[in-house]
Biopython code that builds the backbone (N, CA, C, O; Angstrom):
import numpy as np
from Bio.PDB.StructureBuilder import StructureBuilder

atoms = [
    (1, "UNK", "N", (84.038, 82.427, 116.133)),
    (1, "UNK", "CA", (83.957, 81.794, 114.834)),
    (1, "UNK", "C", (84.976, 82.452, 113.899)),
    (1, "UNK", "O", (84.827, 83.638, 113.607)),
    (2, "UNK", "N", (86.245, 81.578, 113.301)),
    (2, "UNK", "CA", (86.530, 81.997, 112.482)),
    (2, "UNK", "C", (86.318, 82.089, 110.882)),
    (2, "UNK", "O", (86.184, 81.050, 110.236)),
    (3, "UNK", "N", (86.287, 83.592, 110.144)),
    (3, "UNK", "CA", (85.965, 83.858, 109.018)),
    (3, "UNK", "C", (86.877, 83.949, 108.159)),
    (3, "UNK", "O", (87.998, 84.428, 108.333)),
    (4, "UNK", "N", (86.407, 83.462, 107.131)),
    (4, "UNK", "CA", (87.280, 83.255, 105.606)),
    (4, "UNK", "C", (87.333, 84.282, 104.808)),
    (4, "UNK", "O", (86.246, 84.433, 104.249)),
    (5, "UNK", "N", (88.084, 85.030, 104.513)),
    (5, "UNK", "CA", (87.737, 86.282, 103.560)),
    (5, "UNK", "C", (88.097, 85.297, 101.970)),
    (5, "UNK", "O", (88.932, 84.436, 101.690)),
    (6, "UNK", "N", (87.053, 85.929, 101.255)),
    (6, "UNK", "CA", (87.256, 85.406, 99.820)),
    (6, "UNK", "C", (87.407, 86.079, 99.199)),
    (6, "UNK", "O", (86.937, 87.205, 99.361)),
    (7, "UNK", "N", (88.316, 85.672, 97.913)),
    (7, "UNK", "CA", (88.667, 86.411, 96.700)),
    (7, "UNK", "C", (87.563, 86.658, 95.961)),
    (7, "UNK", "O", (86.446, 86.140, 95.974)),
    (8, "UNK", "N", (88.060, 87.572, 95.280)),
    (8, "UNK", "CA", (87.212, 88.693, 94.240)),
    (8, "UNK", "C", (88.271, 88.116, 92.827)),
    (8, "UNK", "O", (89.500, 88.189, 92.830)),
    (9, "UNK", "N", (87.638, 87.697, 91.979)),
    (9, "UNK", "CA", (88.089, 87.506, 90.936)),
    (9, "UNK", "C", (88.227, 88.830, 89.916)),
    (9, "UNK", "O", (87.321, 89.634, 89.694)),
    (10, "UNK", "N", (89.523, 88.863, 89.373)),
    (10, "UNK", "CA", (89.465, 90.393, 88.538)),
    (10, "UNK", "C", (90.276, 90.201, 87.590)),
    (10, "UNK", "O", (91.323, 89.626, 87.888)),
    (11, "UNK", "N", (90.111, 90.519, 86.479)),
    (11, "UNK", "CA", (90.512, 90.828, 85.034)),
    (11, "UNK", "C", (91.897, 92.035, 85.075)),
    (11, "UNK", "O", (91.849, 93.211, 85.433)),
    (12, "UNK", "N", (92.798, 91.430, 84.692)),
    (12, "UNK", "CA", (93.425, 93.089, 84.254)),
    (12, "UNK", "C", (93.980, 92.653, 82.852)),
    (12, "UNK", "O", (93.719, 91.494, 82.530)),
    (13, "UNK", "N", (94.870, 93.581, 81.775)),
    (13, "UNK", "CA", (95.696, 93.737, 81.114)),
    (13, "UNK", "C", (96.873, 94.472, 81.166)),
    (13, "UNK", "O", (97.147, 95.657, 81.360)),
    (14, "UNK", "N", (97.591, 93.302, 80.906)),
    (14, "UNK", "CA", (99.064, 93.744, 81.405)),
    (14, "UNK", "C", (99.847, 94.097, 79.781)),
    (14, "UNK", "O", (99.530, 93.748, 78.644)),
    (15, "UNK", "N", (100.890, 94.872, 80.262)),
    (15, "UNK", "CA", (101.971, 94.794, 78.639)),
    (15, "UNK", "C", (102.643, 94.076, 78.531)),
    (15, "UNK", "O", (103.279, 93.716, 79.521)),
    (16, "UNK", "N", (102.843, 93.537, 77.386)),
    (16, "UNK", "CA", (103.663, 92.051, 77.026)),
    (16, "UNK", "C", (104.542, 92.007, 77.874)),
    (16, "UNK", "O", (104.775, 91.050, 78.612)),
    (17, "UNK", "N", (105.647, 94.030, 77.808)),
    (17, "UNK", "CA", (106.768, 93.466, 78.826)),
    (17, "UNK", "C", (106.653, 93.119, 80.360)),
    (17, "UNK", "O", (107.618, 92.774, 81.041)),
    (18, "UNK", "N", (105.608, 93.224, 80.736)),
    (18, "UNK", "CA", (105.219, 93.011, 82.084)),
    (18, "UNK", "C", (104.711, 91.903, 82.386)),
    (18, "UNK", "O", (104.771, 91.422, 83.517)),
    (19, "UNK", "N", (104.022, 91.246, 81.179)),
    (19, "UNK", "CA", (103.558, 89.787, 81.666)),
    (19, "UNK", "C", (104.737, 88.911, 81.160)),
    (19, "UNK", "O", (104.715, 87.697, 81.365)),
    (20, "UNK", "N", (105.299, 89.233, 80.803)),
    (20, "UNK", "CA", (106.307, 88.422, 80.599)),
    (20, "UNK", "C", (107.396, 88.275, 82.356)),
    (20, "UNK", "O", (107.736, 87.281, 82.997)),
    (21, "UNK", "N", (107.601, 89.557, 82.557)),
    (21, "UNK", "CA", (108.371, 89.772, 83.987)),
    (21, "UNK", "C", (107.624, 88.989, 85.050)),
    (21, "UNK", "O", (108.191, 88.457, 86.004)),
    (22, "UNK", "N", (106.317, 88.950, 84.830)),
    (22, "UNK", "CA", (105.693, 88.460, 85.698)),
    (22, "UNK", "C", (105.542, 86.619, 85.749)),
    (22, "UNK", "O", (105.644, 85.757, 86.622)),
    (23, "UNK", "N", (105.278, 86.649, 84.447)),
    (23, "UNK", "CA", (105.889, 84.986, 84.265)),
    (23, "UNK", "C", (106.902, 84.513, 84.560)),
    (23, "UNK", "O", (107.090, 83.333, 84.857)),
    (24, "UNK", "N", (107.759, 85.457, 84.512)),
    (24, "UNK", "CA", (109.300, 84.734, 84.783)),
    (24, "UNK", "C", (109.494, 84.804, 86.409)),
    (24, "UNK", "O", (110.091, 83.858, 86.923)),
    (25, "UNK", "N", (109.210, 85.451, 86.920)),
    (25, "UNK", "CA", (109.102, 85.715, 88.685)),
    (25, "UNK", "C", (108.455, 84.697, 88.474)),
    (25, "UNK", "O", (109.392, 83.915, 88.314)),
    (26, "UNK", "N", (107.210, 83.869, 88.301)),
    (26, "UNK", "CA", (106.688, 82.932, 88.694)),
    (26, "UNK", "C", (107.182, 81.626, 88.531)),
    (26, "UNK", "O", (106.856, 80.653, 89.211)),
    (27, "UNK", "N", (108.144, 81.650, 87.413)),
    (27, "UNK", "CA", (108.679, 79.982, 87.157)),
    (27, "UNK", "C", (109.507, 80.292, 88.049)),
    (27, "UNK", "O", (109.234, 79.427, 88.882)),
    (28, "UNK", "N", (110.711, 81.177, 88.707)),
    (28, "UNK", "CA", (111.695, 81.525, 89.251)),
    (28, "UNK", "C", (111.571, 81.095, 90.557)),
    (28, "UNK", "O", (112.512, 80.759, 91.276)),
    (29, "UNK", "N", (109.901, 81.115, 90.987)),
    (29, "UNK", "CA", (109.549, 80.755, 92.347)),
    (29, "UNK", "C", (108.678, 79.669, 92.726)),
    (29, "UNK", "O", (108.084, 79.252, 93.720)),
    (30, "UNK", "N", (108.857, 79.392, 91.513)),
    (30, "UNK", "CA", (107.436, 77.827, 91.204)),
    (30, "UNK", "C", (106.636, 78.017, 92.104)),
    (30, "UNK", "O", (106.385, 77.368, 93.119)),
    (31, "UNK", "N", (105.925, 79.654, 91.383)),
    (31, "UNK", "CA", (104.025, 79.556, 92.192)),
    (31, "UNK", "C", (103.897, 80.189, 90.760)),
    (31, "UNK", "O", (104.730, 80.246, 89.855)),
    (32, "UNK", "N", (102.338, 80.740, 90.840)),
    (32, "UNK", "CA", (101.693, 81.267, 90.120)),
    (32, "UNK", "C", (101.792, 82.320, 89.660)),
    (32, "UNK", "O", (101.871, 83.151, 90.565)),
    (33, "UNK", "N", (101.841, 82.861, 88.459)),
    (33, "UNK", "CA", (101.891, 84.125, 88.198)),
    (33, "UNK", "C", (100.632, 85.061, 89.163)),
    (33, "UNK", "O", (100.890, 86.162, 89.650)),
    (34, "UNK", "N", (99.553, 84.515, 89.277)),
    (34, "UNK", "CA", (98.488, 85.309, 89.944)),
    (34, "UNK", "C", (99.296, 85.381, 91.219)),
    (34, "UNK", "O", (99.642, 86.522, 91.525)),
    (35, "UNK", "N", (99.641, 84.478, 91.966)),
    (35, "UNK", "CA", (100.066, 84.479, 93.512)),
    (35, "UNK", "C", (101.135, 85.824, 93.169)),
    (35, "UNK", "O", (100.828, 86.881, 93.719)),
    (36, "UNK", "N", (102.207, 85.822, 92.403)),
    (36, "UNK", "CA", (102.932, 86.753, 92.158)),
    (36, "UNK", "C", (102.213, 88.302, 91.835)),
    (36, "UNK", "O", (102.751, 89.283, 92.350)),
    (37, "UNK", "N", (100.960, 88.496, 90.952)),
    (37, "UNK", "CA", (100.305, 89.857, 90.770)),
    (37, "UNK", "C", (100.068, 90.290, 92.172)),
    (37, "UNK", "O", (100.304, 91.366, 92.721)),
    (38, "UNK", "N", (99.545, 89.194, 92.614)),
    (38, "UNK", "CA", (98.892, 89.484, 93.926)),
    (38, "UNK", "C", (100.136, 90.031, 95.470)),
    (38, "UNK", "O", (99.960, 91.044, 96.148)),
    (39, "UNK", "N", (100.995, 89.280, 95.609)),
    (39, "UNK", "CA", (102.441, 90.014, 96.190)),
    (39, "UNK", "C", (102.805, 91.106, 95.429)),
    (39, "UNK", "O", (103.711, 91.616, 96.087)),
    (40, "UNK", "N", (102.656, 91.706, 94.529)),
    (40, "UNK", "CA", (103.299, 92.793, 93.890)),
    (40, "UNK", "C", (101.881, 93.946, 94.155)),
    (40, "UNK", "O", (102.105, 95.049, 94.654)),
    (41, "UNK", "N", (100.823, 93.637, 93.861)),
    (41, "UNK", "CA", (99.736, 94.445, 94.287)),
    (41, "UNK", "C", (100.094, 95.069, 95.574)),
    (41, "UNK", "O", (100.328, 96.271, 95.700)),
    (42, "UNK", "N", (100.137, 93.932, 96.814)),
    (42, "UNK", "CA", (99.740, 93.852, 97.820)),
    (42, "UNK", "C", (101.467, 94.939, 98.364)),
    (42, "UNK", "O", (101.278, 95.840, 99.180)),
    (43, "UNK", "N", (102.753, 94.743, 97.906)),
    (43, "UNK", "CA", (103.964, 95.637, 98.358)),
    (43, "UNK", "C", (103.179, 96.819, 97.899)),
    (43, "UNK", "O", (102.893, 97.687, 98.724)),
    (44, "UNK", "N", (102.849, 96.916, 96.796)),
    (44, "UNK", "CA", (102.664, 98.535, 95.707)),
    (44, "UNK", "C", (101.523, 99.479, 96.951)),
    (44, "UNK", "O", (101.475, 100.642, 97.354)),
    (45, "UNK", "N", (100.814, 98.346, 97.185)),
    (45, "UNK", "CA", (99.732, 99.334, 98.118)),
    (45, "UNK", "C", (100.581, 99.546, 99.642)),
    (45, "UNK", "O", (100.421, 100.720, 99.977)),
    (46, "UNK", "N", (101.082, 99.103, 100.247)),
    (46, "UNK", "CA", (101.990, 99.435, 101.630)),
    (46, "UNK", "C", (102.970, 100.166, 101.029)),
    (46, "UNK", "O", (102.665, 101.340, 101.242)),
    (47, "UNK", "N", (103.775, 100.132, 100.522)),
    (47, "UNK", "CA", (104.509, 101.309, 99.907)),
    (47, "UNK", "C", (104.093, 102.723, 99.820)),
    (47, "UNK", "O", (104.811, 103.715, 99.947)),
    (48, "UNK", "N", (102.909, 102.669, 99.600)),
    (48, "UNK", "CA", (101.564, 103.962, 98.865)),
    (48, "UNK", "C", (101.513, 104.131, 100.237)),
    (48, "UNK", "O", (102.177, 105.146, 100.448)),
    (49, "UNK", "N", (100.970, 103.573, 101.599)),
    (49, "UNK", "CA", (100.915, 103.204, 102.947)),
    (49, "UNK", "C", (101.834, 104.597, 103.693)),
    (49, "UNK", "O", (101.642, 105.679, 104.248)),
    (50, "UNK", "N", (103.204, 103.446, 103.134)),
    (50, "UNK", "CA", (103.987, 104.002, 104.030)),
    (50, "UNK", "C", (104.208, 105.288, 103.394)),
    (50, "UNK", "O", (104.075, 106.115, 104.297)),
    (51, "UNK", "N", (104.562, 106.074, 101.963)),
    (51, "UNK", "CA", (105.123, 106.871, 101.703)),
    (51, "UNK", "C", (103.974, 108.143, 102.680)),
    (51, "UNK", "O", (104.269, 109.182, 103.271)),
    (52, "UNK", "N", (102.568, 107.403, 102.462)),
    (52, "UNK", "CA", (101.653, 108.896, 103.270)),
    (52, "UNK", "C", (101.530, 109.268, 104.430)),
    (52, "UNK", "O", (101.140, 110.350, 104.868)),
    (53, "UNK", "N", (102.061, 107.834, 105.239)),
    (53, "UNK", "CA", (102.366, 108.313, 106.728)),
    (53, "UNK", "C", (103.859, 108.757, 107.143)),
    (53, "UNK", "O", (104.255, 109.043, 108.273)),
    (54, "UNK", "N", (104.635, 108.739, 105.851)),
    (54, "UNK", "CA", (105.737, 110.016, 106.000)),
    (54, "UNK", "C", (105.370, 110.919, 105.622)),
    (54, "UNK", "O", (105.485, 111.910, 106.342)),
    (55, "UNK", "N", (104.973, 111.004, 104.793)),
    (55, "UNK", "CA", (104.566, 112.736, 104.086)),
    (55, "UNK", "C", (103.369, 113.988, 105.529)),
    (55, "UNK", "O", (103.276, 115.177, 105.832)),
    (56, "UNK", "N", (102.619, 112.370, 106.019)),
    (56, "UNK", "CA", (102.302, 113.178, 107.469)),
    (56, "UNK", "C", (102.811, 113.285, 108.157)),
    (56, "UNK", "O", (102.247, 114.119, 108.865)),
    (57, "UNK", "N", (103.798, 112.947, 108.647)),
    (57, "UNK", "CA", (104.835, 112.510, 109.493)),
    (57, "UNK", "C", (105.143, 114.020, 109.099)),
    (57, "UNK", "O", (104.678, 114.961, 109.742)),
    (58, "UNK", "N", (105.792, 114.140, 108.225)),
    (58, "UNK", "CA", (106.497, 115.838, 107.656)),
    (58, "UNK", "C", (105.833, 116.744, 108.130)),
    (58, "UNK", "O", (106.257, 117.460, 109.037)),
    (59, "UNK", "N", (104.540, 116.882, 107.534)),
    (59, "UNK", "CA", (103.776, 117.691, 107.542)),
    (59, "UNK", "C", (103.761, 118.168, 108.838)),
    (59, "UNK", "O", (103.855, 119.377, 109.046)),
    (60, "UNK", "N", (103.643, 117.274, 109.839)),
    (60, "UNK", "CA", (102.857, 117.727, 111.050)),
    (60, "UNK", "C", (104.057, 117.757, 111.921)),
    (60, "UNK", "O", (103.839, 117.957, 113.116)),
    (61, "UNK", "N", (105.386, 117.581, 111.506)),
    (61, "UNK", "CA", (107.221, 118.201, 112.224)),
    (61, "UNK", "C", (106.965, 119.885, 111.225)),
    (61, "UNK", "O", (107.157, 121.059, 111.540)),
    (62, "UNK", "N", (106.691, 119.526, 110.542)),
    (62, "UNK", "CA", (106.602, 121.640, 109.857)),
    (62, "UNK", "C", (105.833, 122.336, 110.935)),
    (62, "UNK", "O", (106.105, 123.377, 111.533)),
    (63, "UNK", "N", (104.616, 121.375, 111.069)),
    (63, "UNK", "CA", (103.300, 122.705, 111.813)),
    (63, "UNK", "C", (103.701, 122.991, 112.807)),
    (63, "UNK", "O", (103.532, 124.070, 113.375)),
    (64, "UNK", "N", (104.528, 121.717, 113.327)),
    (64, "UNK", "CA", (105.245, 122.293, 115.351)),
    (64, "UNK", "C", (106.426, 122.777, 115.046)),
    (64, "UNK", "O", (106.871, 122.963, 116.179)),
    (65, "UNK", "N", (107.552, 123.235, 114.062)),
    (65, "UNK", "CA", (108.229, 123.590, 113.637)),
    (65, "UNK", "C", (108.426, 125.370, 114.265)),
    (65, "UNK", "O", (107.460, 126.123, 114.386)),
    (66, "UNK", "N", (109.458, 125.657, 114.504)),
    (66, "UNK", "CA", (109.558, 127.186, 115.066)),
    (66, "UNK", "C", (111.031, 127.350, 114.857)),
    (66, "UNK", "O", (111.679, 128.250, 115.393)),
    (67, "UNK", "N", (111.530, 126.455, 114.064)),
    (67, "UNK", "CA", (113.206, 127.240, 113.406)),
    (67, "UNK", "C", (112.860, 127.173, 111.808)),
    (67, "UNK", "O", (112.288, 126.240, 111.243)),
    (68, "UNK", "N", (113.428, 128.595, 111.106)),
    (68, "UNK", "CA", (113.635, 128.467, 110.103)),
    (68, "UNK", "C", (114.210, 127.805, 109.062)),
    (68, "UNK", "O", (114.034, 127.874, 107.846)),
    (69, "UNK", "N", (114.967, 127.117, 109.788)),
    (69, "UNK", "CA", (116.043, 126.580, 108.409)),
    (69, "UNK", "C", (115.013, 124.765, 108.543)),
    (69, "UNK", "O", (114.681, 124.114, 107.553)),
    (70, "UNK", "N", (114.791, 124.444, 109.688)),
    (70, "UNK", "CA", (114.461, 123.761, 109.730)),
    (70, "UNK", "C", (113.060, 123.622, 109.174)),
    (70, "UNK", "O", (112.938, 122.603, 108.494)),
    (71, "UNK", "N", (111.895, 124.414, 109.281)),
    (71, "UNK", "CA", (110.706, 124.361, 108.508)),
    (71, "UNK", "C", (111.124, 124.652, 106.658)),
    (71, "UNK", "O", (110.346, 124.263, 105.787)),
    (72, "UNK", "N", (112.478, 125.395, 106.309)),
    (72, "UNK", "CA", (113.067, 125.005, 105.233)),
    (72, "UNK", "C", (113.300, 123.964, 104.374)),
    (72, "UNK", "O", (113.003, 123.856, 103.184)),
    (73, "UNK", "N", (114.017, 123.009, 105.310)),
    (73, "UNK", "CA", (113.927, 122.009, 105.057)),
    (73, "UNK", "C", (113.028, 120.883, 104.684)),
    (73, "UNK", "O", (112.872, 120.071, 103.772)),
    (74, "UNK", "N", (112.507, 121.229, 105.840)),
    (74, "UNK", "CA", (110.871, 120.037, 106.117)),
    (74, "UNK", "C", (109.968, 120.471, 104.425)),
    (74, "UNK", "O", (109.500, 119.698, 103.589)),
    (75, "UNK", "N", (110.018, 122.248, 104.445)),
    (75, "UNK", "CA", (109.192, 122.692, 103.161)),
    (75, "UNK", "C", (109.856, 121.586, 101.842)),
    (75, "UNK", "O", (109.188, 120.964, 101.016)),
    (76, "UNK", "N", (111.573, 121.612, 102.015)),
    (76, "UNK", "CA", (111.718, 120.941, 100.619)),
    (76, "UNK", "C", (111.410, 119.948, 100.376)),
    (76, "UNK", "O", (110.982, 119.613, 99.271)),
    (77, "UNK", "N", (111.602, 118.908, 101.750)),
    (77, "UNK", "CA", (111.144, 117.140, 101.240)),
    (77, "UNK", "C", (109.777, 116.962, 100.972)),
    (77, "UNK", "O", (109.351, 116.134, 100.167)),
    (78, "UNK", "N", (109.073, 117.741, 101.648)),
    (78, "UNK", "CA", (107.491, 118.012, 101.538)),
    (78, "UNK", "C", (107.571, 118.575, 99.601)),
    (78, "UNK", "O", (106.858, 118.020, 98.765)),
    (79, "UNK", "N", (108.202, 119.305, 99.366)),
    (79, "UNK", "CA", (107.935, 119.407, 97.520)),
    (79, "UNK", "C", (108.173, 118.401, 96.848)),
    (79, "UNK", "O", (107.596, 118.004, 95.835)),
    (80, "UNK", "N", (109.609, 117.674, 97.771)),
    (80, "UNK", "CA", (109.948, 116.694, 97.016)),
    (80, "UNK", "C", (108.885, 115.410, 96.744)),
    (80, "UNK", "O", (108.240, 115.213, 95.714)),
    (81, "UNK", "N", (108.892, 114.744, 97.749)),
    (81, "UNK", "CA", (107.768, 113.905, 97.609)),
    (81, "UNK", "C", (106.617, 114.281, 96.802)),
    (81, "UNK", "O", (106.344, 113.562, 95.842)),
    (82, "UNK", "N", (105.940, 115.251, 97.039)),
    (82, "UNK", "CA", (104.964, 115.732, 96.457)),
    (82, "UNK", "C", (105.481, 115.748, 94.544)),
    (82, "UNK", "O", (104.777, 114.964, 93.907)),
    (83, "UNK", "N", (106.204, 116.259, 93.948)),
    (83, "UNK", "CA", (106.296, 116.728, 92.754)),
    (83, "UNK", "C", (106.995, 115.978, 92.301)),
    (83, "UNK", "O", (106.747, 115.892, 91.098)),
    (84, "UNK", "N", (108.225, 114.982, 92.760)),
    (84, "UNK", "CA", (108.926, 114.183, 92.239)),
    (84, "UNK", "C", (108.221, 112.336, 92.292)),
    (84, "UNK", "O", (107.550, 111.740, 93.135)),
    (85, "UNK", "N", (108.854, 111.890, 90.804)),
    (85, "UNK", "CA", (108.529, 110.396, 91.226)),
    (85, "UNK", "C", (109.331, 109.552, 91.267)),
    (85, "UNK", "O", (109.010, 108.412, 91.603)),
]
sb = StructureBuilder()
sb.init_structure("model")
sb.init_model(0)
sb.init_chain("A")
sb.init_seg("    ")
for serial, (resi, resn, name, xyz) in enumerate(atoms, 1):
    if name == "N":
        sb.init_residue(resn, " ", resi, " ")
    sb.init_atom(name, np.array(xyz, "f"), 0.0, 1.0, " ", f" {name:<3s}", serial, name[0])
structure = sb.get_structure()
């Protein structure tokens, strides 16, 4: 049997300059501004995705790590990510 997943209806507030960006992506593509929140939600969270299965990815090339310059390294992108946005 196939199942339908259903939407959850949700409220947000956006800033003028953002609903405006967001309106304009939507005439630009003649759909909906919601269809558009919803593609921009939906990149923002795989992005979030992917950046943590690099940052493990790092992490766990440091722990098997046994050259210095190289766990050096691994230490900086590991700050980087971490402290930079």
């Amino acid at each position: 049997m196939l199942s339908v997943e259903r939407s959850v209806r949700q409220s947000v507030s956006l800033p003028p300059g953002t609903a405006r960006r967001v309106k304009s992506l939507a005439k630009s593509r003649r759909t909906s501004a919601n269809r558009i929140l919803v593609e921009l939600i939906e990149s923002g969270l795989e992005a979030r995705e992917q950046e943590r299965r690099s940052f493990l990815e790092l992490a766990d090339s440091l722990a098997g790590s046994r050259d210095p310059e190289e766990q050096s390294r691994l230490k900086e992108e590991l700050a980087r990510m971490t402290f930079e946005e």
